[in-house]
C-alpha positions as CSV (number, residue, x, y, z in Angstrom):
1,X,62.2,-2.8,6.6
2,X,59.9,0.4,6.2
3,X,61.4,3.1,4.0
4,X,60.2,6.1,2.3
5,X,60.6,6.9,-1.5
6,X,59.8,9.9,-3.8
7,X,60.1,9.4,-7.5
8,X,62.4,12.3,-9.3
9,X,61.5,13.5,-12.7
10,X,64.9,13.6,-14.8
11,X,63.6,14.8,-18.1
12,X,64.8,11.6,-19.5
13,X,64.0,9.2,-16.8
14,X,62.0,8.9,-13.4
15,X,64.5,8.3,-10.6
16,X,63.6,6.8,-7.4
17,X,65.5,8.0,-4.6
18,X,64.9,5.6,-1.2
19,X,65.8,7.2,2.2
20,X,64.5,6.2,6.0
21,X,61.9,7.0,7.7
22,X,63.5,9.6,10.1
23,X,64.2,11.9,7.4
24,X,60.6,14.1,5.6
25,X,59.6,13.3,2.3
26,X,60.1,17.3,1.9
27,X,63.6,17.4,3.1
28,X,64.8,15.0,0.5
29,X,62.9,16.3,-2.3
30,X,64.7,19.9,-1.2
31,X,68.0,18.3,-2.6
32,X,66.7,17.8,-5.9
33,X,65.5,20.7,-8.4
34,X,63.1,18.6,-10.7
35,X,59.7,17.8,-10.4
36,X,58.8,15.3,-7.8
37,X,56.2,12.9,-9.6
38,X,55.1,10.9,-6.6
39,X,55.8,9.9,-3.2
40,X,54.9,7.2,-0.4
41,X,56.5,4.3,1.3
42,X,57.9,1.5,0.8
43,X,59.1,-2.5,1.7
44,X,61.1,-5.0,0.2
45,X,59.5,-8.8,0.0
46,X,61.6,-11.2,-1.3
47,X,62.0,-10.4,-5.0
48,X,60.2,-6.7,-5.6
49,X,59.6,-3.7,-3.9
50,X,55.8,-2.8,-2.8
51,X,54.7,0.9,-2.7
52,X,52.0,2.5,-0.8
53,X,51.0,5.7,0.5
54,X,51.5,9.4,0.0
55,X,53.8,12.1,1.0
56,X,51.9,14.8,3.2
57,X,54.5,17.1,3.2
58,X,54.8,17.2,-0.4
59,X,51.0,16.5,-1.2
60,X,51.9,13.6,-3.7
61,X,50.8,10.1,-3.6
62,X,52.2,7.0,-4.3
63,X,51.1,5.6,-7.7
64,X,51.3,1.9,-6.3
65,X,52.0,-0.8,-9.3
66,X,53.8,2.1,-11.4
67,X,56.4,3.1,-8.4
68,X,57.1,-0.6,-7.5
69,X,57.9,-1.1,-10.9
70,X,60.6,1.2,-11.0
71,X,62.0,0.6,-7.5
72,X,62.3,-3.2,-9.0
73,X,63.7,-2.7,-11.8
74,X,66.5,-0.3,-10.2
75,X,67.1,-1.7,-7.3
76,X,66.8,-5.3,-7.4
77,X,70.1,-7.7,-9.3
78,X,68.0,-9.3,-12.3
79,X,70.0,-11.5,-13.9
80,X,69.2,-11.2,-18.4
């Protein structure tokens, strides 16, 4: 399943927020008062997430390998 993602700047962390495709990149991002880093879509395959893409409305783009990382590593059970 499709899905879109921006990446929320914390101060402290970078937040991924995932949401569906029916909603703007620009209306989520108007919930949140920090700094959006980067933007795009995104799947789930198996074990990882994959990003791609960019966010028109908020002219940001998705910084691939970086974002997928983070979607990953919140999103996805990894046992230590």
């Amino acid at each position: 399943m499709k899905l879109k993602y921006v990446i929320v700047d914390q101060g402290y962390a970078e937040v991924p927020i995932l949401f569906p495709e029916f909603l703007t990149h620009a209306e989520v991002a108007s919930w949140y008062r920090n700094k959006i880093v980067s933007g795009g879509f995104c799947y789930f395959d198996s074990e990882e997430y994959s990003c791609y893409g960019e966010s028109i409305s908020l002219k940001v783009q998705s910084r691939g390998e970086e974002d997928s990382k983070i979607l990953t590593k919140c999103f996805v059970h990894q046992e230590s």
